[in-house]
C-alpha positions, 0 to 999 in steps of 0.5 A: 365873270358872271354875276351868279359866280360874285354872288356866291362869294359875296354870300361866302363872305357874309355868312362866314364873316359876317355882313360888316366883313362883306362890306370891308371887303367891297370897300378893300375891292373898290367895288363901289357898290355893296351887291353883286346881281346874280344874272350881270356880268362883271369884269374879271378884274373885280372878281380878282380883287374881291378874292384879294380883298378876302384874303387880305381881310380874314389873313388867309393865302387865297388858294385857302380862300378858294377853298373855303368858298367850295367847301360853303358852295356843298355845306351851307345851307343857303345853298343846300340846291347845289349839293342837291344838284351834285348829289344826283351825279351818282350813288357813290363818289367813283360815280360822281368824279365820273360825271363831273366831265358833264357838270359844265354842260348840265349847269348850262342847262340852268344857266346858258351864259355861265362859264364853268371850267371844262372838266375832265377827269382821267383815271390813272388806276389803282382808284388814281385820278387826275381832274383836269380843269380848263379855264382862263382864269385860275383859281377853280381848281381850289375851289372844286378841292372844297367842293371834292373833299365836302363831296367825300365826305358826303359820300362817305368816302375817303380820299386824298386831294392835291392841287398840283399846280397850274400852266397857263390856263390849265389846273390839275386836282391829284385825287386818291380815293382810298376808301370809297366806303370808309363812313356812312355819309350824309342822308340823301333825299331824291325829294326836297323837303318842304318847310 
């Protein structure tokens, strides 16, 4: 898994939690090292057994973990960039499901190496959607429902999100959008602010 990916988590973890919590965690994983390197790549089993190590930790199902993570991935400020990122996806949040078949190759462009799941979303009518995610390992769908609803919300958009469930290699994300203007939403920039 790429270093960029365990990074994330391991700043999930500490900003959440807290620094001890981190470190129980990479002592519960057997990492035997405290900081994941943004641009290595680690071996999918230590990605595993951190989630594992989370779940175990904070006394939450790792699907809810998952979750967590996507939702901090679009709200904390540390990583204020991605929301930035995906806020240029569109002007509403129909626009931005509807890029989100692009995001994988746009986040190449910054990152050539990073394997992000394939995306693609299908309309089913009556502002119905499935989200189709293609990865080899499972447990992305659950993070891109934190993402999806933090996004909503975002937007100001109402919706309705169900994982619903996995085969193989494969997760699908029910989404509902029920209301695309329920609330204002949050402000939006095009210029980053300087401190």
């Amino acid at each position: 898994m790429h270093g960029l990916i365990n990074r994330a988590v391991q700043c999930f973890v500490r900003d959440t939690y807290g620094r001890d919590r981190w470190h129980e965690v990479a002592r519960k994983a057997g990492l035997g090292f405290t900081e994941f390197e943004a641009m290595l790549h680690y071996d999918d089993v230590l990605t595993e057994q951190v989630l594992d190590a989370i779940a175990a930790a904070v006394h939450i199902p790792r699907d809810v973990v998952l979750e967590d993570i996507g939702t901090y991935l679009v709200t904390h400020p540390n990583v204020e960039a991605l929301r930035r990122l995906l806020r240029f996806s569109g002007v509403s949040f129909l626009e931005f499901l509807h890029s989100l078949d692009d995001l994988p190759a746009r986040a190449r462009l910054a990152v050539a190496d990073l394997d992000l799941p394939e995306l693609e979303l299908r309309d089913r009518g009556n502002n119905t959607f499935s989200l189709i995610c293609r990865h080899p390992h499972t447990g992305f769908g659950h993070v891109l429902i934190g993402i999806l609803r933090t996004m909503a919300d975002d937007y100001g958009a109402l919706v309705l999100l169900e994982h619903t469930g996995n085969s193989d290699t494969v997760e699908t994300i029910h989404i509902q959008l029920i209301e695309a203007a329920f609330g204002p939403g949050r402000s939006f920039d095009l210029g980053a602010r300087s401190a």
